[in-house]
C-alpha positions as CSV (number, residue, x, y, z in Angstrom):
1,X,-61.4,23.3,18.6
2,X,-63.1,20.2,18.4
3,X,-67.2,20.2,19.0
4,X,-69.4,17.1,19.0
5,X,-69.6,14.6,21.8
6,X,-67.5,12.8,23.7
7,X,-67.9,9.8,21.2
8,X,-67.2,11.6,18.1
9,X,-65.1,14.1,19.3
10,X,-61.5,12.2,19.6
11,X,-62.8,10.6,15.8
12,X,-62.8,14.3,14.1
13,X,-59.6,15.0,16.3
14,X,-57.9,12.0,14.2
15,X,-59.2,12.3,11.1
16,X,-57.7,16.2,11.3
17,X,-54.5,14.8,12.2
18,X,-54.5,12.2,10.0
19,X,-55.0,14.7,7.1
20,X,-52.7,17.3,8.1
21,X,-49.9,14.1,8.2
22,X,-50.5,13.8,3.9
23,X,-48.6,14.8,1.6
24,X,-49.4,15.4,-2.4
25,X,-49.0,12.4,-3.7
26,X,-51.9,10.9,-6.1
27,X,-52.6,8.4,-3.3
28,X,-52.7,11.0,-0.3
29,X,-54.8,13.0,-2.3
30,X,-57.4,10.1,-2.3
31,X,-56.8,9.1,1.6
32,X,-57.4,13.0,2.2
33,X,-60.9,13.0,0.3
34,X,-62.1,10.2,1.6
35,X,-60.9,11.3,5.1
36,X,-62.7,14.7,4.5
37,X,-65.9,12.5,3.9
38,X,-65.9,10.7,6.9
39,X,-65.3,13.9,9.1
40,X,-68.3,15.2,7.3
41,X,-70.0,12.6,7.9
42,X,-68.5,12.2,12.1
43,X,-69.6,16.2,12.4
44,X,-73.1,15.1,11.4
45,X,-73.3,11.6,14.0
46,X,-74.5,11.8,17.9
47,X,-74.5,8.7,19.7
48,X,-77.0,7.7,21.5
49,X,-77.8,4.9,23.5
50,X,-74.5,4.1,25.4
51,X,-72.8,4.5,28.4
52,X,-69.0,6.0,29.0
53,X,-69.2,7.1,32.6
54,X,-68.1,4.7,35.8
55,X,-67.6,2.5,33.8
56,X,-63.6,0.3,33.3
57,X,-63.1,-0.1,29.0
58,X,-64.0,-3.9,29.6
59,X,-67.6,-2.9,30.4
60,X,-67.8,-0.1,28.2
61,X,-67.1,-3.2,25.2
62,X,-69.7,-5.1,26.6
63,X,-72.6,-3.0,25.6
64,X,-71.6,-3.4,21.8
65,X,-72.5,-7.4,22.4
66,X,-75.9,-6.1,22.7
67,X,-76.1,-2.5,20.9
68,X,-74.9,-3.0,17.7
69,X,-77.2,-1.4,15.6
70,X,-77.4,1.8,14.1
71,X,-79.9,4.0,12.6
72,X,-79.4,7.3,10.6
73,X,-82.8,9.5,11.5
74,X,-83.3,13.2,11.5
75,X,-84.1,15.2,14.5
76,X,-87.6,15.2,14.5
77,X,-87.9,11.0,13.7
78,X,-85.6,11.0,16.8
79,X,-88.0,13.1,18.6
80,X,-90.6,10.4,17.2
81,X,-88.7,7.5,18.4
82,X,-88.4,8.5,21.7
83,X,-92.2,9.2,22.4
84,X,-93.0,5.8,20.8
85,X,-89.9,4.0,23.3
86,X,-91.8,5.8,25.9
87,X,-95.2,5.1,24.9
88,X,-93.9,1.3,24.7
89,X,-92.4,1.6,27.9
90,X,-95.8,2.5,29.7
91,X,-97.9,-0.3,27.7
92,X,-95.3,-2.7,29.4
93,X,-95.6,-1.8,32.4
């Protein structure tokens, strides 16, 4: 069964695929490593930040013109992120 979101859900269903595709040849058996890696790493990443729902694929694109940064933070500095966007928000206003 495949958990994570609904971002980097059909990435891990791929990469699973992908490896169970290889054979044992020296240069499958580096593919499959470095595909092991990357689910590793795609069981570890949440996205935030973007839309998916009502929207056509067109507009779903669009957002990366804008959003195309990404930063690796633990729990709590995303808990620390938020209050400060928040607190930003307010000051703003």
């Amino acid at each position: 069964m495949i958990k994570g979101d609904i971002f980097t859900s059909p990435i891990e269903f791929a990469i699973k695929k992908t490896i169970e595709t290889l054979g044992d040849t020296e240069d499958e058996r580096i593919i499959k490593e470095g595909l092991r890696r990357s689910a590793k790493m795609w069981e570890a990443i949440r996205v935030h930040g973007l839309s998916i729902c009502g929207m056509t694929y067109e507009q779903f694109c669009k957002q990366f013109e804008e959003k195309k940064n990404v930063i690796f933070m633990s729990d709590e500095e995303l808990e620390v992120y938020y209050k400060a966007v928040k607190i930003m928000n307010v000051l703003d206003e």
